[in-house]
C-alpha positions in Angstrom: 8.7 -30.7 11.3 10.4 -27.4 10.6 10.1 -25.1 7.3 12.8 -25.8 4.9 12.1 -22.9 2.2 10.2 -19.8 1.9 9.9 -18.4 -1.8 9.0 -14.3 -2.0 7.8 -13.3 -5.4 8.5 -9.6 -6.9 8.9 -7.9 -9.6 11.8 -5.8 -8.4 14.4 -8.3 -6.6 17.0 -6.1 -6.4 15.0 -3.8 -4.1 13.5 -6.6 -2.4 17.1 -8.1 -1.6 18.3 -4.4 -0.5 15.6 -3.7 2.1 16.5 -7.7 3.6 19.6 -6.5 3.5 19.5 -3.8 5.9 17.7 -6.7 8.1 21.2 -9.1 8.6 20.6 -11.0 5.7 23.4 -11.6 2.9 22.2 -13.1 -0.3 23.6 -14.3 -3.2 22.1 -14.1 -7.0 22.5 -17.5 -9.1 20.0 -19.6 -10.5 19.8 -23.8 -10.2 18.3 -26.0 -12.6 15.8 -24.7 -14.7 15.1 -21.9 -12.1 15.3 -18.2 -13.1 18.1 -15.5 -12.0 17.1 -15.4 -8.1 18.2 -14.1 -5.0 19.1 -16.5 -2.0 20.0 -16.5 1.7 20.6 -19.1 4.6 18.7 -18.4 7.9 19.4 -21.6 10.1 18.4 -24.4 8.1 15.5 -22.1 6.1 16.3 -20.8 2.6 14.4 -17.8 1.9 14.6 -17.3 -2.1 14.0 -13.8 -3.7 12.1 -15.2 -7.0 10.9 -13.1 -10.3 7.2 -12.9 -10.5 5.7 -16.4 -12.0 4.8 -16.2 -15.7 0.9 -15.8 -15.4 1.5 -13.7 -12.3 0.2 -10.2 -12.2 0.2 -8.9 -8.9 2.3 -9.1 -6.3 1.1 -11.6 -3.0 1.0 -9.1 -0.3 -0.9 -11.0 2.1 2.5 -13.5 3.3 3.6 -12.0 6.9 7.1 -13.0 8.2 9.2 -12.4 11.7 12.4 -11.9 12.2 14.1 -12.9 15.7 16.8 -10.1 15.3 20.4 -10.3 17.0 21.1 -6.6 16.9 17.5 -4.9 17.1 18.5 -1.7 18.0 21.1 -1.5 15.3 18.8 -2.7 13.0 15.8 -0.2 13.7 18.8 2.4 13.0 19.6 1.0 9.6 16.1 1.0 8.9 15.2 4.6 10.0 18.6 5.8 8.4 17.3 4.2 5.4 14.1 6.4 5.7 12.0 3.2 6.7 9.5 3.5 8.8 8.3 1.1 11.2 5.9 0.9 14.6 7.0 1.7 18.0 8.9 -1.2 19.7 6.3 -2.4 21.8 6.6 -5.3 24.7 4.3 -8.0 24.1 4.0 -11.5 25.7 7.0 -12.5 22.9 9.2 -9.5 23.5 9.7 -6.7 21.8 8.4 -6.2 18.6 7.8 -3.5 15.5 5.8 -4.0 12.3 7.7 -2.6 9.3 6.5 -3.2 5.5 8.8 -4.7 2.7 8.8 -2.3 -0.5 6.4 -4.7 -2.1 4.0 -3.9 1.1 4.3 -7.2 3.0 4.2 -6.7 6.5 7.4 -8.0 8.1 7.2 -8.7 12.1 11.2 -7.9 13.8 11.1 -9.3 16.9 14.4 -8.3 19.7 16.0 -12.3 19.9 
């Protein structure tokens, strides 16, 4: 088994798409089917889609936590930090280095050094 698609909801997805970004990722905006106007990126065989907020949906989900194996770490904590993003200290765990940095909509997002 492996995941196939991870959808964020937001209710900025502009901002949301920036700050993934500054992380590697390159999305494009279209829409498919009956689908609104969303953002969309390839990571492997995973599609991770930027969405609008559902129709009935008032707040956003803040509890989803994602990891990023990161080619270019260092690089990456510089975009962040020259972006004015803070994150945690790098810290060397029994998976390698990792920091904890939170997504404008206040998900926490795990970068781990690849």
């Amino acid at each position: 088994m492996e995941i196939r698609l991870i959808v964020i909801r937001t209710n900025d997805q502009k901002r949301l798409a920036n700050f993934y970004s500054l992380l590697g990722l390159t999305f494009d905006y279209h829409k498919h089917g009956n689908s609104p106007m969303h953002y969309s990126t390839k990571i492997g065989s995973l599609v991770l889609e930027i969405y609008p907020l559902a129709k009935n949906q008032i707040e956003i989900d803040k509890n989803l936590r994602l990891g990023f194996a990161i080619d270019n770490f260092e690089e990456a904590l510089q975009t962040l930090s020259e972006n004015e993003i803070t994150f945690s200290e790098p810290t060397l765990t029994d998976f390698g280095y990792i920091t904890i940095v939170s997504d404008p909509d206040g998900r926490k997002i795990e970068l781990y050094k690849k």
